[in-house]
MIBALO-159072 format. One line per 2 residues: number of its first residue (from 1); their letters; for each residue x, y, z of C-alpha. Coordinates in Angstrom, 2 decimals. Layout:
<sites>
NUM) A) X,Y,Z | ...
</sites>
This chain:
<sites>
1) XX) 88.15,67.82,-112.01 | 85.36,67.19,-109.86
3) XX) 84.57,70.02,-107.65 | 84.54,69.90,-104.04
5) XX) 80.76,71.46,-103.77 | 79.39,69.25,-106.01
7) XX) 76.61,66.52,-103.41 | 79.08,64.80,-101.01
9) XX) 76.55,62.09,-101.54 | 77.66,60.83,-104.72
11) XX) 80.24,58.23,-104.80 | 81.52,58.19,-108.51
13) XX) 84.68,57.19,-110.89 | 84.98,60.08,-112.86
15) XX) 87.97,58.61,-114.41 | 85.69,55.60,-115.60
17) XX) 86.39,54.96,-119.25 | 89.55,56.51,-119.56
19) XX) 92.03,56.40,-122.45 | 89.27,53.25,-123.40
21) XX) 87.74,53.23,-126.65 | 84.73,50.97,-128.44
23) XX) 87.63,47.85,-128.70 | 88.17,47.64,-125.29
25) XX) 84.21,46.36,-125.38 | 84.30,43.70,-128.39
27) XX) 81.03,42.40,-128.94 | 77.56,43.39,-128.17
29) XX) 77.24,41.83,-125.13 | 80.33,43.28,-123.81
31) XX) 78.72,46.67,-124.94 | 75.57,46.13,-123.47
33) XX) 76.98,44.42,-119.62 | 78.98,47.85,-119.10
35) XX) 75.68,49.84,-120.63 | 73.40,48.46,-117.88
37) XX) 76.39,48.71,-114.93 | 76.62,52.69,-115.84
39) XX) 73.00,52.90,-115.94 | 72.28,51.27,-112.61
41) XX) 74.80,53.25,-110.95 | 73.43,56.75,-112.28
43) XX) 70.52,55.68,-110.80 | 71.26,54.58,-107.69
45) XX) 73.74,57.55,-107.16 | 72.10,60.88,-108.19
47) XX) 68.98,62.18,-106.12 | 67.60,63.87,-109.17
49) XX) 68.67,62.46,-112.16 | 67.41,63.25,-115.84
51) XX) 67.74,61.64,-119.16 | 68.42,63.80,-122.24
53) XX) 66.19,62.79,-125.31 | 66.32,64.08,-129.25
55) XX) 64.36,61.86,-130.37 | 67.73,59.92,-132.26
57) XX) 69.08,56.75,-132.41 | 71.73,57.25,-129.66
59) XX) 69.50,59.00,-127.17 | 66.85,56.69,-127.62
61) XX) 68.92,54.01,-127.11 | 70.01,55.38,-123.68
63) XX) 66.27,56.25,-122.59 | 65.47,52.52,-123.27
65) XX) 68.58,51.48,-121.19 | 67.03,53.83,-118.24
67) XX) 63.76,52.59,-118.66 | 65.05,48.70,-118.67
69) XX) 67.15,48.82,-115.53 | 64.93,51.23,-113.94
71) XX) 61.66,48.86,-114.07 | 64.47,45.65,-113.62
73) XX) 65.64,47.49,-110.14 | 63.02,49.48,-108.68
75) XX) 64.13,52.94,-109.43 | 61.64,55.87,-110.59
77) XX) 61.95,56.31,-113.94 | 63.83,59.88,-114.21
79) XX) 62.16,62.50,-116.74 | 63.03,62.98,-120.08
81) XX) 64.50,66.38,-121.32 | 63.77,67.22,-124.55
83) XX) 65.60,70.02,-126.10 | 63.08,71.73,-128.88
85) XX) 65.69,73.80,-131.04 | 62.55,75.13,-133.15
87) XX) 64.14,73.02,-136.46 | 63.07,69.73,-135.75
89) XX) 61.77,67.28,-138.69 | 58.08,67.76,-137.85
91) XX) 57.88,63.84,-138.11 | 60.99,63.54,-134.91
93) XX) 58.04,66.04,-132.56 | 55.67,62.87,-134.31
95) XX) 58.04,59.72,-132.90 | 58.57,61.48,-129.74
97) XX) 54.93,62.40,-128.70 | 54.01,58.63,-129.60
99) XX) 56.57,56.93,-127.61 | 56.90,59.15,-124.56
101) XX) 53.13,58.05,-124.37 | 53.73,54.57,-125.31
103) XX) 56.63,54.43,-122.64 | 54.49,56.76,-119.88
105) XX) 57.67,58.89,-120.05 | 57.32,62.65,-118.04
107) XX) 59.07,64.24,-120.85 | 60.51,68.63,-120.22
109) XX) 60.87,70.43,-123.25 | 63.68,73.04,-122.72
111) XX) 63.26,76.02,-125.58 | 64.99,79.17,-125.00
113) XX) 62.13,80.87,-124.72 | 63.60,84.61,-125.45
115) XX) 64.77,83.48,-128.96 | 61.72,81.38,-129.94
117) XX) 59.83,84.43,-128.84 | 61.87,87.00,-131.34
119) XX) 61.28,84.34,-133.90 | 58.10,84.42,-133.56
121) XX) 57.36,87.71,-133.18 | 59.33,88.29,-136.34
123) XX) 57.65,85.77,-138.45 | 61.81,84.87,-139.49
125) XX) 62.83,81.59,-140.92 | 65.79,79.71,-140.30
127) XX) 69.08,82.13,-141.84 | 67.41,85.01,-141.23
129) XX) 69.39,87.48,-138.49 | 68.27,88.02,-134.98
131) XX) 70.01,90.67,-133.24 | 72.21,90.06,-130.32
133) XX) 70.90,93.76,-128.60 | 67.41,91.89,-129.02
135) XX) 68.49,89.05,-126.78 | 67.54,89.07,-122.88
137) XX) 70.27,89.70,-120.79 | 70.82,86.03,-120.03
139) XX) 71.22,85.08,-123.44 | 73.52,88.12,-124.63
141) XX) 75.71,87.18,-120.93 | 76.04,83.61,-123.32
143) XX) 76.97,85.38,-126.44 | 79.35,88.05,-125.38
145) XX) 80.73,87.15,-122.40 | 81.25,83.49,-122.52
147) XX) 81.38,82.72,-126.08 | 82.70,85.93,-126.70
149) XX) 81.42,86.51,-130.10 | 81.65,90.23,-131.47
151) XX) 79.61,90.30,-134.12 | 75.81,92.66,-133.77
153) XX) 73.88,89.52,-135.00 | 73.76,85.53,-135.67
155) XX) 72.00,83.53,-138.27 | 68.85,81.94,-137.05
157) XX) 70.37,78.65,-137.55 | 71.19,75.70,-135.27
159) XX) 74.71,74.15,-136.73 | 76.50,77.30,-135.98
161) XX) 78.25,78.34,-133.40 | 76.15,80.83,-131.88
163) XX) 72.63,78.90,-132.40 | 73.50,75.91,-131.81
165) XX) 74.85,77.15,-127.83 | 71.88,79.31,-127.64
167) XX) 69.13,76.86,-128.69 | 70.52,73.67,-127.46
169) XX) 72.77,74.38,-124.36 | 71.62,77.13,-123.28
171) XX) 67.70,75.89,-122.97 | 69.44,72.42,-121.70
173) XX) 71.09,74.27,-118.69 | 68.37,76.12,-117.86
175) XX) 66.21,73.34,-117.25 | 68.87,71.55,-115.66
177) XX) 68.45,74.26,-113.36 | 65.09,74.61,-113.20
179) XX) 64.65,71.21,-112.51 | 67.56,70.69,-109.93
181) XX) 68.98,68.01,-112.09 | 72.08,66.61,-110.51
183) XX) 72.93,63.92,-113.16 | 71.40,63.73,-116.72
185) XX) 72.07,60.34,-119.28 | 73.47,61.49,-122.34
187) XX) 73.88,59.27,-125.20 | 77.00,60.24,-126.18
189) XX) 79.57,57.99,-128.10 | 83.55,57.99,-127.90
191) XX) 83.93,57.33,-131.81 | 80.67,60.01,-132.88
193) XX) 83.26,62.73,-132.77 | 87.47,63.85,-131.72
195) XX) 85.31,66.25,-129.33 | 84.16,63.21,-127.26
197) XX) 87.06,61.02,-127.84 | 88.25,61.63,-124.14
199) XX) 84.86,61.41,-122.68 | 84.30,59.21,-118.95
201) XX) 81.18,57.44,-118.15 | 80.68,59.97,-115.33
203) XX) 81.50,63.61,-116.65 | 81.62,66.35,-114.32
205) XX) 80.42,69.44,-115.10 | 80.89,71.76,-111.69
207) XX) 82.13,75.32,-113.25 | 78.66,77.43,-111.85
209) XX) 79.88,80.54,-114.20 | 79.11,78.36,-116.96
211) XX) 76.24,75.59,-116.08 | 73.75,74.66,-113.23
213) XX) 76.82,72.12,-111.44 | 75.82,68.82,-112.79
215) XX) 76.87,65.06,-114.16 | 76.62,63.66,-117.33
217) XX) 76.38,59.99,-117.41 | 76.96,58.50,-120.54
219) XX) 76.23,54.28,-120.50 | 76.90,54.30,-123.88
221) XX) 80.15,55.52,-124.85 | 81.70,51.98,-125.65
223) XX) 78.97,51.65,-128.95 | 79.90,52.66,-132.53
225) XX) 77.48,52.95,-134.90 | 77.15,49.68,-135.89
227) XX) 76.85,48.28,-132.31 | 73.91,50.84,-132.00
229) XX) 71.88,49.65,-134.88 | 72.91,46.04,-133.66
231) XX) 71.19,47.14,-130.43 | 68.14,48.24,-131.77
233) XX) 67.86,45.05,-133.82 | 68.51,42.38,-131.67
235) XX) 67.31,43.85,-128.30 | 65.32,46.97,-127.98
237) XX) 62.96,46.05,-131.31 | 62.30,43.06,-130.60
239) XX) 61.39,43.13,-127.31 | 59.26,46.92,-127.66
241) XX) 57.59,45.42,-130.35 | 54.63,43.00,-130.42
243) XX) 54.60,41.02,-133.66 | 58.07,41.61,-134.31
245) XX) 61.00,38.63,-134.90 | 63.19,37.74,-132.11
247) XX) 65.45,35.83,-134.67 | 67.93,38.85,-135.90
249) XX) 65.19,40.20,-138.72 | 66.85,43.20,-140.18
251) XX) 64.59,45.36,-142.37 | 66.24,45.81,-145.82
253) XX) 64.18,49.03,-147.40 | 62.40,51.59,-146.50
255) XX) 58.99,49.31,-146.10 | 60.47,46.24,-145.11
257) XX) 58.49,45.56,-142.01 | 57.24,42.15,-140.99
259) XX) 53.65,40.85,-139.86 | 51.54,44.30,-140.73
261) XX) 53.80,46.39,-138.62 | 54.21,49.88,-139.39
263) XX) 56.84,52.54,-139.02 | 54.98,54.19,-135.69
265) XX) 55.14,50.76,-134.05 | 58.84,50.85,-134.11
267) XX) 61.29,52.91,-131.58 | 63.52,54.00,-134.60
269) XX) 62.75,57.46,-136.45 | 61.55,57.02,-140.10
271) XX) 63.99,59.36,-140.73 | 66.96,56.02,-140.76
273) XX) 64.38,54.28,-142.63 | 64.82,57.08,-145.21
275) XX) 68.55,56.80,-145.14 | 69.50,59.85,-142.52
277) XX) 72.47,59.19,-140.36 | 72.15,61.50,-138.02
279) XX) 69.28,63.81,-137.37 | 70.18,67.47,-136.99
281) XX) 67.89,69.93,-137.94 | 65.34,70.02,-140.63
283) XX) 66.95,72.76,-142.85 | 70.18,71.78,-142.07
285) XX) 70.20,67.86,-142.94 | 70.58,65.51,-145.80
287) XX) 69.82,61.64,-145.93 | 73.20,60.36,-146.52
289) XX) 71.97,57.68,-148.90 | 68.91,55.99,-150.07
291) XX) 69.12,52.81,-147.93 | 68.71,52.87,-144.16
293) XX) 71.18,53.60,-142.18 | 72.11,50.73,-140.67
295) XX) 72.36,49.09,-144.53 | 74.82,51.60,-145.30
297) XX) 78.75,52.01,-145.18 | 78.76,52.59,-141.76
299) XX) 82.71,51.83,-141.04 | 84.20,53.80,-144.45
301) XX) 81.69,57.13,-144.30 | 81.01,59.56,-141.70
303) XX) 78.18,59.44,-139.17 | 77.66,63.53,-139.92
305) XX) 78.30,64.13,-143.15 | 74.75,65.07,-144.38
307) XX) 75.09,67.73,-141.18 | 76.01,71.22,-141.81
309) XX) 78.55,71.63,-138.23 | 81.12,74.05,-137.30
311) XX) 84.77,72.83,-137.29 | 85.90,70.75,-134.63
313) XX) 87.70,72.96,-132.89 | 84.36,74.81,-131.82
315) XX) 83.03,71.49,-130.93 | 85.40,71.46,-128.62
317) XX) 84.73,74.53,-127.10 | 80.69,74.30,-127.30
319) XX) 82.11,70.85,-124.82 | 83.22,72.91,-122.55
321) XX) 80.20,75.15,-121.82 | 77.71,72.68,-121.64
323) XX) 77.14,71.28,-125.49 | 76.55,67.58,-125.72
</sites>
């Protein structure tokens, strides 16, 4: 429910999108039309808005969405936030650097600080232990008290339970706080996983025991993967990209790029190109296949499986206090 403290200025559906799924939008266009209507509205309601980038396929498609009906409409491009979990492929902090230059993007990078700082100090790798009595009292408030975990340490990993709330949602919220965010675009999708299944395009998050009181709004829930990689082919490339074919040219390998055009010129991480699904972190993701992604079995296989992630269950939970 939507609390009653939240900005009286914002005039919202939070039921928007409910009990819909990906069919109720059949093609692209469909898609695309309720995309652009979310967008504009996010825009035009929240006084502080914010969009939340990793540097993937599904936020990057959102960002471009912003970016489109923000320069179509008149409205200040809202900052990017950039969540840096310390795991990244080295080539994502590449892809993002470029384009948030190449799109004159104001992009936040939201670290938990306290942990990178242990890390550091440590010299650990991902695995190793960090203890939880080492922890600040803001992150060990996370750990005990609202994720109520019992154990004396975690793994220095980001698909677990622990790491993934610390270094993702936890360094999120806090620079949705910093930053007064009242509304952030998430590229979330109804059919990624059962977790988001019950998603709205405008998703309250009020509870101030357990996040800075905030929206998410999520234009594209209605996409599946292959609507996404549709996208990217038949809109967003070809009209990012100089040089590049407006006539539905689908790369078919790895190097499979027309008129001298290289892998930085296009919005996509070379990590699809490689045949990654879904980018996680670097010690903790395979390539599903050889072929690019969008090449591949999208409809039969599953988005994550190259992912090392907790059970669903926790997904559910790491939902509730903030996780994307």
């Amino acid at each position: 429910m939507a609390s009653q403290s939240f900005p009286e200025y914002l005039d919202v559906d939070y039921s928007s999108g409910e009990n819909e799924s990906p069919e109720e939008y059949p093609s692209l266009e469909d898609k695309i039309e309720k995309a652009i209507e979310v967008t504009r509205q996010g825009l035009e309601e929240y006084e502080n808005p914010a969009i939340m980038w990793t540097g993937g396929k599904d936020s990057t498609l959102t960002l471009y969405f912003v970016k489109e009906v923000a320069e179509e409409f008149g409205y200040d491009l809202p900052p990017a936030i950039f969540i840096d979990h310390f795991q990244h492929f080295d080539d994502l902090h590449d892809f993002v650097d470029y384009w948030a230059q190449e799109w004159e993007l104001d992009v936040i990078y939201a670290r938990n600080e306290d942990v990178g700082e242990y890390v550091a100090e440590h010299d650990l790798t991902p695995g190793d232990d960090i203890p939880i009595s080492e922890l600040s009292e803001h992150n060990q408030h996370h750990v005990r008290d609202l994720l109520e975990y019992e154990e004396d340490s975690f793994p220095f990993l980001l698909d677990t339970y622990v790491g993934n709330h610390l270094l993702k949602t936890v360094a999120l919220n806090d620079a949705l706080e910093e930053y007064d965010v009242d509304g952030i675009f998430s590229g979330i999708r109804w059919d990624e996983q059962e977790a988001r299944a019950d998603e709205t395009f405008y998703s309250p998050r009020h509870d101030p025991d357990i996040y800075p009181p905030h929206d998410r709004v999520q234009p594209i829930l209605q996409f599946d993967e292959r609507a996404v990689w549709d996208a990217f082919w038949y809109y967003v490339v070809p009209e990012t990209v100089a040089g590049f074919p407006d006539d539905g040219y689908v790369p078919q390998s790895y190097d499979d790029l027309p008129n001298d055009l290289t892998h930085a010129d296009i919005p996509i991480s070379p990590k699809y190109f490689e045949g990654f699904r879904s980018l996680g972190s670097e010690v903790s993701t395979e390539k599903a296949e050889d072929e690019p992604a969008w090449l591949q079995n999208l409809e039969e296989t599953t988005e994550r499986a190259g992912r090392a992630q907790d059970k669903e269950d926790l997904m559910e939970r790491l939902r509730d206090l903030g996780y994307m």
